[in-house]
C-alpha positions in Angstrom: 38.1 16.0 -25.4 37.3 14.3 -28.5 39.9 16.6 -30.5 42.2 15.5 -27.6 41.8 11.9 -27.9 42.0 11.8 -31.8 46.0 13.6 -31.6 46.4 10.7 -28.6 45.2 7.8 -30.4 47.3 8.6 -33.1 50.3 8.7 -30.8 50.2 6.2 -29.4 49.7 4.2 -32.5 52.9 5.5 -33.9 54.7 5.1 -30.5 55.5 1.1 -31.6 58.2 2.5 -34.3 61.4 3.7 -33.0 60.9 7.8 -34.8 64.0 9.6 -35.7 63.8 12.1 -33.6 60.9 11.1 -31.3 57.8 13.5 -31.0 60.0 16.0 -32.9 60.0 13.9 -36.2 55.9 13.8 -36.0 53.9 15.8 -38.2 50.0 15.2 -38.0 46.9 16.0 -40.3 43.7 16.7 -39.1 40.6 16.0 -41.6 37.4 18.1 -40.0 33.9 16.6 -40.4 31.1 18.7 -39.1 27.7 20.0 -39.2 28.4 24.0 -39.8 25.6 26.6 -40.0 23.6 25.0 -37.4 22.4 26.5 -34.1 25.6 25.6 -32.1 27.4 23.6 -34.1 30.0 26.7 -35.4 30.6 27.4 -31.7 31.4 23.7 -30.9 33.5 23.6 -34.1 35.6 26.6 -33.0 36.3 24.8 -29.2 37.3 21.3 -31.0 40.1 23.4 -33.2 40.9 25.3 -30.5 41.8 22.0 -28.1 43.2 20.5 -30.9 45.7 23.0 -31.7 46.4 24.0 -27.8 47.0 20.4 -27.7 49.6 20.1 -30.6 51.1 22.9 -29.8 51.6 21.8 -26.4 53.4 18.8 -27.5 55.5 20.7 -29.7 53.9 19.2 -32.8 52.5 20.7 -36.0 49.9 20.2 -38.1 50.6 21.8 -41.7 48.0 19.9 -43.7 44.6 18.8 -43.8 41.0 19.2 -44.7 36.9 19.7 -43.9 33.7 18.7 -45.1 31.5 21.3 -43.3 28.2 20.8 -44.4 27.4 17.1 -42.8 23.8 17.1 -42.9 21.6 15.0 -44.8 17.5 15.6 -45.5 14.9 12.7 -45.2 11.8 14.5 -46.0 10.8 17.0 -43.5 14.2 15.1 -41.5 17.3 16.9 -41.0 20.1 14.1 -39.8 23.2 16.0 -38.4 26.5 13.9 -38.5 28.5 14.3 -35.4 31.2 16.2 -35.3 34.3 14.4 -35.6 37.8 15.4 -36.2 39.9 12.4 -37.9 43.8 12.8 -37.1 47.1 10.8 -39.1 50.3 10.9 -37.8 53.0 10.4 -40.3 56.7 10.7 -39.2 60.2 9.7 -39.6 61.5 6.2 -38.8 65.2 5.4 -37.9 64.6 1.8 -38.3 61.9 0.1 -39.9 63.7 -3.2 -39.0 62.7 -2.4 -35.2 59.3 -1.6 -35.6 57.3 -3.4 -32.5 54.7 -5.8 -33.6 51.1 -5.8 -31.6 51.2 -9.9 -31.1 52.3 -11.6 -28.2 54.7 -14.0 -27.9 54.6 -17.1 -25.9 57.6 -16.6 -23.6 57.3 -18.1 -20.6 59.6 -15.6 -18.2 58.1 -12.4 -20.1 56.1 -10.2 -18.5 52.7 -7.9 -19.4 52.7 -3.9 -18.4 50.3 -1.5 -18.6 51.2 2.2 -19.0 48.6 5.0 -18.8 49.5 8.2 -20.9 46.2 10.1 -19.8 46.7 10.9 -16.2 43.2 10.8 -15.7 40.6 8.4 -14.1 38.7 5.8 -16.1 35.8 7.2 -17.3 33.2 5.2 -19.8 31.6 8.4 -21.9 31.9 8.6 -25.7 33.3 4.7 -25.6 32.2 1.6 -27.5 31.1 0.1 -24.4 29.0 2.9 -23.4 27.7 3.0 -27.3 26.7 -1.0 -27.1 24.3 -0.2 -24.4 22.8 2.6 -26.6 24.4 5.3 -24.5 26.6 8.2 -25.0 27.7 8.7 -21.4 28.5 12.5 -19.6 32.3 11.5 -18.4 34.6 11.2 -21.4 38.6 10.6 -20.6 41.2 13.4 -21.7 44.6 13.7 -21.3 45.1 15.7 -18.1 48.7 16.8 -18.2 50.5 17.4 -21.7 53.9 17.1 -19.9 53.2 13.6 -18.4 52.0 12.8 -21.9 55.3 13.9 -23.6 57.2 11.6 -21.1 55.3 8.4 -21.6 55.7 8.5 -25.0 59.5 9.3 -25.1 59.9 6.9 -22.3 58.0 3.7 -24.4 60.3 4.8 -27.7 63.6 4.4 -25.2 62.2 0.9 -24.2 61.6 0.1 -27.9 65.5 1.4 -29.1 67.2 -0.9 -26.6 65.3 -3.6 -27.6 63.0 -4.4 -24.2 59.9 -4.7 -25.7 59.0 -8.1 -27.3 54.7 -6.9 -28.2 53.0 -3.5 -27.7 49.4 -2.4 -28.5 47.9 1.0 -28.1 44.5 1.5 -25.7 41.8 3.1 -27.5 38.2 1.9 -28.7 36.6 -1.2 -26.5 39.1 -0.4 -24.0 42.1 -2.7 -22.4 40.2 -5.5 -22.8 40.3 -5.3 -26.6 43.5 -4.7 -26.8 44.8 -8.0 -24.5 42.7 -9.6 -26.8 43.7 -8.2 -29.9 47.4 -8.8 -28.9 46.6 -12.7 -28.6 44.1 -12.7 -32.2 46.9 -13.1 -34.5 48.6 -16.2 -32.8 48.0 -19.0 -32.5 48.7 -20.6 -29.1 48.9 -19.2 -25.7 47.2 -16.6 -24.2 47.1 -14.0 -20.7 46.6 -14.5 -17.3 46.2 -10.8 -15.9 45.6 -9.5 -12.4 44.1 -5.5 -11.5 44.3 -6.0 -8.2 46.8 -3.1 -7.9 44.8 -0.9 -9.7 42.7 1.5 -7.4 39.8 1.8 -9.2 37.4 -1.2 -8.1 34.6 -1.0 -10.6 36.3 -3.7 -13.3 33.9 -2.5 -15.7 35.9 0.9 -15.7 39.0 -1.2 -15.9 38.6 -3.1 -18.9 36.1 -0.7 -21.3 37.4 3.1 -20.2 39.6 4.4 -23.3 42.0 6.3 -21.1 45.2 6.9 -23.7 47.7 4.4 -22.8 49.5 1.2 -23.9 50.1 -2.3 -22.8 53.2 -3.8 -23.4 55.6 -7.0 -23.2 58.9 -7.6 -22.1 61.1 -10.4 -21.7 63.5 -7.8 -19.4 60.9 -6.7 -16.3 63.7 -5.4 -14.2 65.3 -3.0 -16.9 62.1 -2.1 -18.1 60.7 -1.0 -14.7 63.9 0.6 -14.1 63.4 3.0 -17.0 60.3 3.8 -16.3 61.1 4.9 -13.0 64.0 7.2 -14.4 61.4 8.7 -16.5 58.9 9.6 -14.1 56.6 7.1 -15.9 53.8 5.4 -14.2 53.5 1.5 -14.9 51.6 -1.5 -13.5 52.7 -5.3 -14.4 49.2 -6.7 -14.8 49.9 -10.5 -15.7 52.1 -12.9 -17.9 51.9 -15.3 -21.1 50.0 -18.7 -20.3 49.6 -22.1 -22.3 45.6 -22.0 -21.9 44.2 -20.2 -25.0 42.2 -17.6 -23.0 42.6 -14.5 -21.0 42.1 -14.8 -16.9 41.4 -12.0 -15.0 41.1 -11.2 -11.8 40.2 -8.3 -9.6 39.4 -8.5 -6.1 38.3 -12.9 -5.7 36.2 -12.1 -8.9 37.6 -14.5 -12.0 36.8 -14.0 -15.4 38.0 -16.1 -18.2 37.6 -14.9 -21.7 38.1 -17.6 -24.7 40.1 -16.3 -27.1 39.5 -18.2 -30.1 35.6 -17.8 -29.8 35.8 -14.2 -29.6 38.0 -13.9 -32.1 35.5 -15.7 -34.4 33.0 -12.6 -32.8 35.7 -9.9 -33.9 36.1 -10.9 -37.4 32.1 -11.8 -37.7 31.5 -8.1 -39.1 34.5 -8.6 -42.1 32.8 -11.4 -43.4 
């Protein structure tokens, strides 16, 4: 899943510029960091290339380059400290436009709306995430993406949206979950902020909601009608979770619960470990 997750993050990064040719024009490289010659860890090594490359293959992508550092151990005396096994992915492609690139910062436009789009097909699940690693945890439910097809879809379908200009913001869903990245799309301005609603979303446990790093994205249009047209066309699931509000914070609510998250104070927290 990991292996999984890496190619999707890095997807759905690059998603936000319009590519020449869409997945066609990506090419990725995977940089392998593992623990080798230890009991296990070649056999786990073997299944994370293997996922990774059923997975790029699936998508119709290649990976002709890349690297390893296979003996991740380090000794502290009589201590032997394994590294985990990661696998670091970067997608590099070509863009038709540079000029059309979509920036991750919302604007303050009244009439615009907010959209989330999962790419994972999956339920929200909190194993492997930063939330689950703040509480000192590691989890046993980790997301994937459950259907390669749907995957392929979602992203050509966001890229369409970009090219005819119906996305104003977009930011990708990946570590602290969709919380983070509402957040992070209101960091770097300077006014305004989100007022979001989950009601329609069928999972009930709001932790889930805002922490689980299910692949998707969140985006915002000043065009909700043509946008949710598109999506339909494309077989793309979609939700519109909330709009742009004067009040610098982010409102939530789920089910009579309210939560209001400041964003100016927590963007203080996010930067406190740069400086």
């Amino acid at each position: 899943a990991g292996s999984v997750l890496a190619i999707a993050e890095a997807l759905t990064n690059i998603v936000w510029a319009p590519l020449a040719d869409g997945l066609d024009s990506v090419s990725l490289s995977a940089n392998w960091m593992w623990p080798c010659k230890n009991e296990g860890e070649d056999a786990r090594l073997y299944k994370a290339v293997e996922a990774c490359s059923d997975f790029a293959c699936s998508l119709g992508i290649n990976i002709p380059t890349g690297k390893d550092s296979l003996s991740m151990t380090q000794k502290y005396g009589k201590e032997k400290v394994f590294s985990p096994g990661t696998v670091i992915i970067s997608a590099g492609a070509e863009v038709s436009d540079v000029r059309r690139v979509v920036s991750p910062v919302m604007q303050n436009i009244a009439e615009s709306a907010i959209y989330y789009i999962d790419f994972s097909f999956d339920s929200l699940k909190l194993g492997g995430s930063a939330f689950a690693q703040s509480l000192g945890s590691v989890g046993v439910e980790c997301p994937t993406v459950q259907d390669t097809e749907y995957f392929a879809n979602a992203f050509g379908a966001v890229q369409q949206l970009i090219k005819r200009d119906l996305v104003l913001a977009g930011h990708d869903i990946s570590a602290g979950g969709i919380i983070t990245t509402l957040l992070e799309m209101c960091f770097a301005n300077v006014e305004g902020g989100m007022e979001v609603c989950f009601d329609a979303l069928p999972e009930k446990d709001l932790i889930k909601i805002l922490f689980a790093e299910n692949p998707g994205v969140v985006v915002q249009t000043a065009h909700p009608a043509e946008l949710e047209k598109r999506l339909k066309a494309a077989g793309v699931g979609f939700l519109h979770i909330g709009q742009p509000c004067d009040e610098r914070h982010i409102f939530i609510e789920k089910d009579d619960a309210q939560y209001q998250f400041f964003i100016d104070h927590l963007r203080d927290v996010w930067y406190a470990s740069s400086y």
